[in-house]
C-alpha positions in Angstrom: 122.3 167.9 79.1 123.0 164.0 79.5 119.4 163.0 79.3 119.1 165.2 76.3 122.1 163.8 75.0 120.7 160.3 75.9 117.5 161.0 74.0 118.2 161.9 70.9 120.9 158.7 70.6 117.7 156.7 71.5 115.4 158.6 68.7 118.2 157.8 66.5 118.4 154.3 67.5 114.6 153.9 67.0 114.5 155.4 63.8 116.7 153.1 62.5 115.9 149.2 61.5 116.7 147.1 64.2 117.5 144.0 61.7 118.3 145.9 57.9 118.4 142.0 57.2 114.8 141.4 58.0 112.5 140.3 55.3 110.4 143.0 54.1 107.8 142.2 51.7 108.2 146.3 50.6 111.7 145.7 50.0 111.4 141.9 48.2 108.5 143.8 46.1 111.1 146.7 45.0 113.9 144.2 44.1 110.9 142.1 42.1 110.4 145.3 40.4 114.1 146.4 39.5 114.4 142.7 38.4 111.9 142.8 35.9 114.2 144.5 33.0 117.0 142.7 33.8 115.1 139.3 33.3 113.9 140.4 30.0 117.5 141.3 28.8 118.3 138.1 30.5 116.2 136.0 28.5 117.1 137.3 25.2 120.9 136.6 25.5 120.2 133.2 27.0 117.8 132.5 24.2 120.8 132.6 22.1 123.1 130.7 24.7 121.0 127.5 24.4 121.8 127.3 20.7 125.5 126.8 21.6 124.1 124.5 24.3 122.7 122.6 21.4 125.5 122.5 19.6 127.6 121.2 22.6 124.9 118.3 23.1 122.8 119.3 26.0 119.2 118.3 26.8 116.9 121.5 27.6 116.8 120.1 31.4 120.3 119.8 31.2 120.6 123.6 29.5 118.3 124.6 32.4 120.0 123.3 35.5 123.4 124.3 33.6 122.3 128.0 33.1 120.6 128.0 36.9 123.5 126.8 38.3 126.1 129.5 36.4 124.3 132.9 35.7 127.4 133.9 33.8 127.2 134.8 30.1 131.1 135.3 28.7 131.6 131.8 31.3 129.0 129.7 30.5 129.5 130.1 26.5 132.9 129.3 27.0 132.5 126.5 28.6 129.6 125.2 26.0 132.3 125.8 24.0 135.0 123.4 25.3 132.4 120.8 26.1 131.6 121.1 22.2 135.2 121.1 21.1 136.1 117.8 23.7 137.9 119.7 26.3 138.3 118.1 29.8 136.9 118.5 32.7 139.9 120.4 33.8 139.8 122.8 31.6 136.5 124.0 31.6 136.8 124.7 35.4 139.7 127.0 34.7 138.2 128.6 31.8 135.3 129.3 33.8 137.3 130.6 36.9 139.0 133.0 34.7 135.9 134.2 32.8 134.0 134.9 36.5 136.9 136.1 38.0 135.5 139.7 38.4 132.5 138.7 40.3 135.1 137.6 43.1 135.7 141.4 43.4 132.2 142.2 43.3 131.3 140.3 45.8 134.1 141.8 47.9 132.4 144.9 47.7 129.0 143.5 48.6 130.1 141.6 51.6 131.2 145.2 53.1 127.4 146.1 52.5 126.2 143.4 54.9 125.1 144.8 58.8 126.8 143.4 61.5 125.2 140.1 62.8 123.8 139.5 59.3 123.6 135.5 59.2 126.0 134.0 57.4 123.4 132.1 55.1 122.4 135.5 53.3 125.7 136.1 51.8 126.1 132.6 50.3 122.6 132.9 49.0 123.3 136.4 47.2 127.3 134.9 46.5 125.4 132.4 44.0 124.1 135.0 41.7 126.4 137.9 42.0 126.0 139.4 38.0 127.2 142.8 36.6 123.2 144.2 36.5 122.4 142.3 40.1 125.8 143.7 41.5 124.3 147.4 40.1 120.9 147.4 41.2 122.1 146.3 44.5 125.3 148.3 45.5 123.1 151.4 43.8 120.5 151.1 47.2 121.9 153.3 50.1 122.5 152.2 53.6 123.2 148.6 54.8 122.3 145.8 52.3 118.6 144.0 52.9 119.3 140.5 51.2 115.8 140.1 50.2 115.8 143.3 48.3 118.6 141.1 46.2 116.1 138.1 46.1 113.3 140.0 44.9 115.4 140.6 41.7 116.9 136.7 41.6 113.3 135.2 41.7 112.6 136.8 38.3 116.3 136.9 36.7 117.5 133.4 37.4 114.6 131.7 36.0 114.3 133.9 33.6 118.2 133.2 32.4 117.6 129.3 32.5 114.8 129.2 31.2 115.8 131.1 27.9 118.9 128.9 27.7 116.1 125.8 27.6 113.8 127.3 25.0 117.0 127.9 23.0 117.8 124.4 22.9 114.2 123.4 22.6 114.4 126.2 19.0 117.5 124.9 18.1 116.4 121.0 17.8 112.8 122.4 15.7 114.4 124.7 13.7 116.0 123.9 10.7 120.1 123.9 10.6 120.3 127.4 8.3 117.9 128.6 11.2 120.0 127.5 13.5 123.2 129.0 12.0 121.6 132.1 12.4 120.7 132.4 15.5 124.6 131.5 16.3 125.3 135.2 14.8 123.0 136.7 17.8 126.1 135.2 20.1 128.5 137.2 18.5 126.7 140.5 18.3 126.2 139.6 22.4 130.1 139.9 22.7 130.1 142.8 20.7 128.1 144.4 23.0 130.3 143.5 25.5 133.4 145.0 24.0 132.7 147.8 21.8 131.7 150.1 24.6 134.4 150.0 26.7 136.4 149.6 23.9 135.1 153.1 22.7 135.6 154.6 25.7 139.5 153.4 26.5 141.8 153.0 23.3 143.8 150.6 25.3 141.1 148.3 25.9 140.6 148.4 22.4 144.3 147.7 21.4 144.0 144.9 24.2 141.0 143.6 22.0 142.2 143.7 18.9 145.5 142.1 20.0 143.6 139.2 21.3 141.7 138.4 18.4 145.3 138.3 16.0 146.9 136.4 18.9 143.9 133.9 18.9 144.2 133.5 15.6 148.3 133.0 15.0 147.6 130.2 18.3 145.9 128.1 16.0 148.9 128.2 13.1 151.8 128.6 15.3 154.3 125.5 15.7 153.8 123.4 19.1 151.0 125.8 20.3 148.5 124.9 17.4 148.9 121.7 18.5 147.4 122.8 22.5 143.5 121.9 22.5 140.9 124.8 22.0 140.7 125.2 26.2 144.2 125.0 26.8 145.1 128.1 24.0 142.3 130.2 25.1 143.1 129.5 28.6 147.2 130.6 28.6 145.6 133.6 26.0 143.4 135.2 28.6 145.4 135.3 31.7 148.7 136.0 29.7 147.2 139.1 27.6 145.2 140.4 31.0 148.5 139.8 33.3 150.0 141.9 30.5 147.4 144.7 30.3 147.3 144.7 34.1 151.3 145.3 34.5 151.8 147.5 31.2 148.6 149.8 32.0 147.7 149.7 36.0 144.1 151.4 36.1 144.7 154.4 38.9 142.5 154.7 41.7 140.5 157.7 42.6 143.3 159.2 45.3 146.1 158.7 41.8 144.0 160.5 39.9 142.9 163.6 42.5 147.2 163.5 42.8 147.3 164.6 39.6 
């Protein structure tokens, strides 16, 4: 009985990957080929992030290295933004702290993916580039996370992103200004698509929206507040309406829910 018992632990040892970290070239392929929608969709919206790039004064080189070095849409336009409105330096960190703050959480969740003895190198590589389609791709793949499976997609989305945020500068300085003031819309139909679905799906989201958008607005006529830069409003606006969504409507967890 022991030496069965000791045989079939081995087969199952054998069976399984001895390093899930390991590069793969099967596995880099399949994250190349999951990455290949996501750097299409990619380049669009960034197309239209380097005309607020423009507008905020930045070279294409200095578009690209911005939009390689933050693959963050809702963060990186708010920080073009306050560069283009005069805001320090100060404030575009926090801004852009608090408009990334959810890929803190998904990275959480990814770092419980890793096998043991992973090296520690592979989860500040993937850390760099943890987006909401990345994040789904890769916590989608069962088992222990392979890293390179991760890179595979990267290689193709992170150029992708920059280099749309450059060719949208590059537009923005050939085209003429109407053109350009065009274009601009295509950044508010991206946010749009950012809120209308949840908003669809959860009334208070919705409420939470639209009570943003008539705070936001009041801010700028209000006594003492209107006087508060651009940053500094939009800054005490987001973490004060999302500390108060967060305590008014806690979201319940799976085990609340199955309670009831």
């Amino acid at each position: 009985m022991e030496t069965t018992h000791e045989s079939s632990n081995q087969a199952l040892r054998s069976a399984q990957p001895a390093k899930p970290y390991a590069f793969s070239r099967k596995v880099f392929c399949e994250g190349m080929r999951d990455g290949v929608p996501i750097a299409l969709g990619y380049f669009a919206v960034s197309f239209s992030l380097g005309i607020a790039a423009r507008t905020a004064g930045f070279t294409p080189l200095q578009g690209f290295v911005a939009s390689l070095l933050n693959n963050a849409s809702a963060g990186e336009y708010a920080a073009f933004a306050l560069i283009a409105s005069g805001a320090t330096y100060l404030e575009v960190a926090i801004i852009t702290l608090i408009a990334n703050a959810r890929y803190l959480l998904m990275s959480c969740a990814l770092a419980q993916r890793f096998a043991p003895g992973t090296p520690f190198f592979h989860r500040l590589i993937i850390g760099y580039d943890v987006t909401d389609e990345l994040f789904g791709i890769t916590i989608a793949r069962p088992g222990y996370l392979n890293p390179f499976y991760t890179y595979g997609a990267i290689a193709l989305a992170a150029p992708a992103w920059a280099s749309g945020t450059a060719l949208g500068i590059i537009a923005g300085n050939l085209l003429p200004l109407r053109a350009v003031s065009a274009l601009s819309v295509a950044l508010y139909g991206m946010f749009l698509a950012i809120i209308i679905p949840p908003a669809r799906k959860d009334k208070i989201v919705a409420a939470l929206v639209a009570i943003s958008f008539a705070l936001s607005f009041a801010c700028t006529y209000l006594p003492g507040i209107s006087a508060l830069s651009d940053g500094t409003r939009t800054i005490i606006l987001t973490v004060a309406i999302s500390c108060a969504g967060a305590l008014l409507f806690p979201v319940k967890t799976q085990s609340e829910e199955a309670e009831q």
